[in-house]
C-alpha positions in Angstrom: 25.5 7.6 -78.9 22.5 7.6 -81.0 19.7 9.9 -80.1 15.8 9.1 -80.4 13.7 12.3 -80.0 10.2 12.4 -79.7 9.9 15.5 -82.5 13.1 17.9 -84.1 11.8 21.4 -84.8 14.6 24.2 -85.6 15.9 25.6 -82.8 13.2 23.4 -80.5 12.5 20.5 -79.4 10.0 18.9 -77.4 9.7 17.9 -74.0 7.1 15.4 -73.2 5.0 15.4 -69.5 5.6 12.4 -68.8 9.2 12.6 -68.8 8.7 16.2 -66.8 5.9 14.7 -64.1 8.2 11.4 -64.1 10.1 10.2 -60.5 13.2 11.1 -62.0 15.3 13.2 -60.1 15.4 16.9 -61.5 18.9 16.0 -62.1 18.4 13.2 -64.4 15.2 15.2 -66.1 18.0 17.8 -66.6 20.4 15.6 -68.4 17.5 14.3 -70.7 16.9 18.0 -71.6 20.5 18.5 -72.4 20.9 16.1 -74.4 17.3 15.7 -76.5 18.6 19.1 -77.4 21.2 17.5 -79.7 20.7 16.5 -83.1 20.2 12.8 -83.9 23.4 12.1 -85.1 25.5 13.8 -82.1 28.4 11.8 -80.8 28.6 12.0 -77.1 31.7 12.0 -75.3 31.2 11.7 -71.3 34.0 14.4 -71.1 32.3 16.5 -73.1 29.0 16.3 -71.2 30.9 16.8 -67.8 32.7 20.0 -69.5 28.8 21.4 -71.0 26.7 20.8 -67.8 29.4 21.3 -65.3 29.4 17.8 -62.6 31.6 15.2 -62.1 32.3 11.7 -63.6 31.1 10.2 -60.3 27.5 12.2 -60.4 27.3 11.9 -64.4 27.7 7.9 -64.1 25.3 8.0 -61.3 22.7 9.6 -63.4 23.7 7.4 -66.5 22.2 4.5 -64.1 19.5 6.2 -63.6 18.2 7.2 -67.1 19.0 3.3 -67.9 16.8 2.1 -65.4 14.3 4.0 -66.1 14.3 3.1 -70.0 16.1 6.6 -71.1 19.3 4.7 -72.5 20.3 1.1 -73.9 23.8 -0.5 -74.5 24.1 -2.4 -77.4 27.1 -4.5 -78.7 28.5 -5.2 -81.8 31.1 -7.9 -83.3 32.7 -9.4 -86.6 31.6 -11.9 -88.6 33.4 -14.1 -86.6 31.7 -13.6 -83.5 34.4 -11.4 -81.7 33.4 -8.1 -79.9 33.9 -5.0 -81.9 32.1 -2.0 -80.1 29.6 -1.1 -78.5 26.8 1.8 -78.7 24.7 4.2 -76.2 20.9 4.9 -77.5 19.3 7.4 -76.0 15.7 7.4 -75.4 13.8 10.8 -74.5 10.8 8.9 -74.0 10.8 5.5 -72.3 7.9 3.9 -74.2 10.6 4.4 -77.8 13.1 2.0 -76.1 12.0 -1.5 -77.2 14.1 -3.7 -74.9 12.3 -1.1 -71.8 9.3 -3.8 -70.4 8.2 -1.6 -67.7 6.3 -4.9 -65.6 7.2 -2.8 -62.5 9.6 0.5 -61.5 13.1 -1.3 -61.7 12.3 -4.5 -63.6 14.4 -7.8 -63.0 15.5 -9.8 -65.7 15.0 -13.3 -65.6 17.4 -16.1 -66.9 15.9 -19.1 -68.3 16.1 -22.2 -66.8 19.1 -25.0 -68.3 18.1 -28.5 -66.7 20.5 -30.9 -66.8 19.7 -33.6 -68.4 21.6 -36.3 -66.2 19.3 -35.6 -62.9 17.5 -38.4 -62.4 13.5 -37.4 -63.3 12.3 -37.8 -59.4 14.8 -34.9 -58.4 13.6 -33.1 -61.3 11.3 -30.6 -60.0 13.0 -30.0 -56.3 15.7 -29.2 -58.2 14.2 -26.8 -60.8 12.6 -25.0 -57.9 16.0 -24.0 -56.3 17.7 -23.4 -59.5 14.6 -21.0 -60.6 15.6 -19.1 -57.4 18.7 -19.2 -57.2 18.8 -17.0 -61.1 16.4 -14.6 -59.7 18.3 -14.0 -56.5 21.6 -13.9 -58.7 20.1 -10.9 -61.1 18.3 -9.3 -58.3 21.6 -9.0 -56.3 23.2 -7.7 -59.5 20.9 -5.4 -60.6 20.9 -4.0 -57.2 24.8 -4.0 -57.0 25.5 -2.0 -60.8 22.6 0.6 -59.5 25.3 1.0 -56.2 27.9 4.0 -56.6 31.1 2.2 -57.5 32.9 3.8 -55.1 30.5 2.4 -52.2 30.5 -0.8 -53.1 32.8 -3.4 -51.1 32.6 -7.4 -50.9 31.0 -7.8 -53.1 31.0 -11.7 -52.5 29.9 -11.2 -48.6 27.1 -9.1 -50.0 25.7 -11.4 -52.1 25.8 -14.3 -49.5 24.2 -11.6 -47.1 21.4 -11.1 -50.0 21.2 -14.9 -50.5 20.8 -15.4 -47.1 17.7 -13.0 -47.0 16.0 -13.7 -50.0 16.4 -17.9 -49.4 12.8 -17.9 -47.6 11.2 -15.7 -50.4 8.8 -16.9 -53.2 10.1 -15.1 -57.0 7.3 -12.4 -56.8 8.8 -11.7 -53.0 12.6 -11.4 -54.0 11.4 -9.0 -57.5 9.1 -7.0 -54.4 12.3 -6.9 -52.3 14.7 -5.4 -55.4 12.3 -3.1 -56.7 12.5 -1.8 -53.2 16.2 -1.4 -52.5 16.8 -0.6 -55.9 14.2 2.3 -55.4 15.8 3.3 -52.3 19.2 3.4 -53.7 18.1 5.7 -56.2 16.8 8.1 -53.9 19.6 8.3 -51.8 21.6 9.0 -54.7 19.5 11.6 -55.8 19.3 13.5 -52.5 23.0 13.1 -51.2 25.6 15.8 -51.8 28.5 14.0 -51.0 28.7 10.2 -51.6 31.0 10.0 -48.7 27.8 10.2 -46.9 26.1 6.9 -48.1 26.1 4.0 -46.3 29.0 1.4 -48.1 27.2 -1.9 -49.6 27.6 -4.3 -46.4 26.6 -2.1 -43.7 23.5 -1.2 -45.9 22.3 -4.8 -46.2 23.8 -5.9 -42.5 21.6 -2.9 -41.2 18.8 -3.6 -43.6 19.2 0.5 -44.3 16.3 0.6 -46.6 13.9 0.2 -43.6 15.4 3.8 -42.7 12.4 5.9 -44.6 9.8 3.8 -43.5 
């Protein structure tokens, strides 16, 4: 994993307030310490950090999802010259605004996929049909970025949940369904940040049955 500090002094380094006064959890603000105390060319090893700061592989991946949405780290692959996969590579971020794929438009951003027409739809169908399909990608990453930010061992059909996500989003305009993950995506977060035991967390289908981000409102 390579490291990207703000500043390297000997035997320092620095902390920046907006990290410190940021909505991370004191956990995750924690972790960032830990590991901006490392120099640059540091390899971490997931066992290693679980062994240093003492939690679980459960609560580290937890917080690994956090600092990525939140900018702290980016996965990057690698392949041959031939175009197969080789490796890939953690960057670490202590500071957001260094992390050049990080586009902070709002608090959990949603990637769009660009449109592919097809080219054989006759030109009269053309628009209804790049309405739905325009939709259809946002509620397809939405669901997904909601669904990796999800403890793994909480999630469960996954399938029924996304037709359960479909079925609520289907009346939304784009800027409604980004609103609507930003907002579970938020709440997730939270609760994953304040429970002790993630026994205790609603599974995925009862929390989108029960519409269990309403809870805190």
């Amino acid at each position: 994993m390579t490291v990207i500090k703000s500043k390297i002094q000997t035997n320092y380094f620095i902390y920046p307030n907006a990290v410190a006064q940021s909505s991370l959890s004191l956990e995750a603000k924690g972790l960032i310490a830990y590991m901006s105390s490392k120099p640059s060319d540091w390899v971490f090893h997931k066992s290693v950090i679980q062994e240093e700061c003492g939690i679980g592989k459960d609560k580290l991946s937890r917080l690994f999802k956090e600092l990525e949405a939140n900018g702290n780290l980016k996965y990057t692959q690698s392949y041959d010259k031939k175009g197969r996969f080789k490796s890939y590579e953690t960057v670490f971020f202590v500071d957001p605004s260094n992390n050049p794929a990080f586009l902070p438009l709002t608090d959990y951003p949603v990637a769009v996929k660009p449109l592919a027409v097809n080219p054989q739809l006759q030109s009269k169908d053309i628009n209804k049909v790049n309405i739905n399909t325009n939709i259809l990608s946002v509620i397809t990453d939405g669901f997904d970025h909601w669904w990796n930010l999800y403890p793994v061992s909480r999630r469960k059909n996954k399938k029924g949940c996304f037709n359960k996500f479909k079925t609520k989003c289907k009346n939304m305009t784009e800027g409604e369904i980004e609103s609507f993950v930003n907002e579970i995506s938020a709440d997730v977060l939270k609760r994953v940040s304040h429970v002790d035991d993630l026994k205790y967390m609603p599974m995925t289908e009862p929390y989108l049955n029960q519409e269990r981000w309403e809870d805190s409102k």
